[in-house]
N, C-alpha and C positions, 0 to 999 in steps of 0.2 A: 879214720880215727881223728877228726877235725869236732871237739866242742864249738856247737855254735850258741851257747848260752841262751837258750830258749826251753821251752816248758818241755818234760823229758816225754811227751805223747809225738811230739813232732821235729824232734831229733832224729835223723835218719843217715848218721855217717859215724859212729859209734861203733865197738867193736861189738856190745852186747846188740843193739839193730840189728831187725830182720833183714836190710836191705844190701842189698848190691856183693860187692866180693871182696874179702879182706884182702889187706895188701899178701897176708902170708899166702893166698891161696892164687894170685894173680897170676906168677909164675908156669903155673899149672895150666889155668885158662887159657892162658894167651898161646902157650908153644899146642895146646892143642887147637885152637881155632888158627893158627898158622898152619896146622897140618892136614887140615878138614878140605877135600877138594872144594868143596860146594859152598865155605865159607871164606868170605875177605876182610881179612879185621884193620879197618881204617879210623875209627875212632875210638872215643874215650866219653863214657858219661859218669859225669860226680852229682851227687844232691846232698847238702850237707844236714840241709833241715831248712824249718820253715820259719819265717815271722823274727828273720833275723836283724837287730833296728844296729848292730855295730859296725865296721867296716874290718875289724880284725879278723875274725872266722874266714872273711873271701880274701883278706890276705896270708894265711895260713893253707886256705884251699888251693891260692896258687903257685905257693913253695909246694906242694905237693906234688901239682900238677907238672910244673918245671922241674924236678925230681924226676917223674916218670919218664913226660916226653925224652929227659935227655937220656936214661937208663934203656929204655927204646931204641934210640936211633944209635946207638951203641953197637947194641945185638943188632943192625940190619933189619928193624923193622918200623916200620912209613909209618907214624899216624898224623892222618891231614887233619881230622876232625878233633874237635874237641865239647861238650857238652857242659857246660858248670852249673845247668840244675837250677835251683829260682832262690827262692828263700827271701828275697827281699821284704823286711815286715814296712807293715803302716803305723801311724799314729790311732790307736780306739780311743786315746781319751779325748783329744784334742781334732776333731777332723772339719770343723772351720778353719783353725789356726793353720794347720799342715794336711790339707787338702791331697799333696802329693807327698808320693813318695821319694826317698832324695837318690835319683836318679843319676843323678852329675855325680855325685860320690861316689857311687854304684861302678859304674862301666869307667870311672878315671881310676878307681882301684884293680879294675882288670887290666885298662890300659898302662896302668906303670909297674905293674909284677907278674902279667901271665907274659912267656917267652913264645908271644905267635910266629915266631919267626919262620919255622915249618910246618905251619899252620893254616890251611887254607880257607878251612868252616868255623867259625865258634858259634855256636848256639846258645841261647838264653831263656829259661823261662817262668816268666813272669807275669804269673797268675794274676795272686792276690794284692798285688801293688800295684797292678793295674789298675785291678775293676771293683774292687773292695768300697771304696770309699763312693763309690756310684752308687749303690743301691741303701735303700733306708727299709726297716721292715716298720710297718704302721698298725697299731694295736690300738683298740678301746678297752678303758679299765671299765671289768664286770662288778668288779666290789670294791671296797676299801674295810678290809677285816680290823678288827683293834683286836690285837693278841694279849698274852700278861703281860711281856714286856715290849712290845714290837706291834706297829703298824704293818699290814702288809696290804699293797694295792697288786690286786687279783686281775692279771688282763687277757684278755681272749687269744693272744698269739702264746706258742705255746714251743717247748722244749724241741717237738716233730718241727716246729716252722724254722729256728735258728737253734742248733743242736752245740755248737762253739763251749755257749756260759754251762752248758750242762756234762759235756767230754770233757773240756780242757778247764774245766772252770775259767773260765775266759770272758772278760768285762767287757763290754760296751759301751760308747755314752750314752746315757737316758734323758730324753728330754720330751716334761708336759708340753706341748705345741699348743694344748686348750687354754692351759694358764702359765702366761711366759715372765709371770711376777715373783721376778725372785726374793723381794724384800722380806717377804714372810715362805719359811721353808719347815718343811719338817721328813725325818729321817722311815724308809720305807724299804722295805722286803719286796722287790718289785719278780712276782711270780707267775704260772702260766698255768691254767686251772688245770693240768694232766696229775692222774694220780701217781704222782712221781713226785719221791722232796728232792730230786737234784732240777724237777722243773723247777729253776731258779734261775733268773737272769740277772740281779744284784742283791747286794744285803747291804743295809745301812747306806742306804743310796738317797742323797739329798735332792730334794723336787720340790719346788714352787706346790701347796696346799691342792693335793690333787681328791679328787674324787668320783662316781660313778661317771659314766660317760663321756669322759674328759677322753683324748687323742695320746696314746703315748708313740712318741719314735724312738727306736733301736736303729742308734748311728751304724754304719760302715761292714752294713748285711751283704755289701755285693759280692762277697766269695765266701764259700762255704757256708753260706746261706738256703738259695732253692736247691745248690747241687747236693745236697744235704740232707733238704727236706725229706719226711715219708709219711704216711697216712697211719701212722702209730694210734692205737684208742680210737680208732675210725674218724680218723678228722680229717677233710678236705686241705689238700694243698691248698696255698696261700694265691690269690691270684694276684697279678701284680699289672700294674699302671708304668708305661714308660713316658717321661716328660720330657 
């Protein structure tokens, strides 16, 4: 029950979440996996949620944490391990600027509130702050439509290739790589020809004077991107280029 003030798809330590075990039901768990020959309950896994950009949530997770452990070894019972799950978010708008993810804040917030003391594993993991900011998805615009009130540039990568802006309504930066003249701009519905209107990857999204043929990149595809992908509308996975 740890808010990590992120988009309510990818929240995952809430009481309404499908995931894991409420603290009320824990009690239950645990005295029966104590009593199960065939089972040895030595750790603890938490995941609070994902694409989390604060440092309060993992300091909240680990009053939690230190809470249990000590309520644990209380009652007589070890846990060595502990799990605290990933969540660490990136930068979408900005991923020249902030290339990484802020890692030092990261593990200096576990190392001055989680109580490892009887503690011999902690685990971490971290996906998307990883490898996120690694991969780019590379789209050619098929049209440039003029709508009543709205431009929209039509491009061949599609909701199946990067699914994020269409689930979570979830932005990326966009950027023309064919025309990197930003002195003359104008504003664009940048969409993905599937017959789908949530195939939408931004609205009112400013770009250097684009049109047919021109190169479009979708910053910071490297997670939940290809793992993502499917061949929805019979469209071929996206192949990809490693540099």
């Amino acid at each position: 029950d740890i808010d990590a003030h992120t988009h309510h798809y990818i929240t995952t330590g809430l009481k309404e979440n499908k995931f894991g075990i409420d603290l009320r039901m824990l009690d239950n768990a645990v005295a029966k996996a104590t009593n199960m020959a065939n089972i040895k309950l030595c750790g603890l896994h938490f995941h609070i949620g994902s694409q989390i950009t604060t440092m309060e949530p993992f300091v909240l997770l680990c009053k939690k944490i230190n809470q249990l452990l000590a309520k644990f070894q209380s009652e007589g019972i070890n846990i060595t391990q502990v799990n605290v799950g990933g969540g660490l978010g990136i930068d979408y708008e900005h991923p020249d600027e902030n290339p990484f993810a802020p890692f030092k804040p990261y593990f200096d917030t576990f190392r001055q509130n989680l109580d490892s003391g009887k503690i011999s594993l902690v685990h971490f993991e971290l996906g998307r702050s990883v490898v996120a900011q690694c991969g780019t998805l590379i789209s050619r615009v098929l049209y440039v439509k003029q709508g009543v009130n709205k431009k929209f540039v039509i491009i061949d990568a599609g909701m199946n290739d990067l699914l994020r802006p269409a689930l979570y309504g979830a932005h990326h930066n966009i950027e023309n790589i064919s025309n990197t003249d930003s002195t003359a701009v104008e504003r664009y519905d940048v969409v993905g020809p599937i017959c789908e209107s949530s195939d939408t990857f931004a609205t009112d999204e400013l770009l250097p004077i684009t049109q047919r043929g021109d190169l479009i990149a979708i910053r910071s595809a490297g997670a939940y991107g290809e793992t993502m992908a499917s061949t929805y509308n019979m469209r071929t996975l996206t192949p990809y280029v490693i540099v």
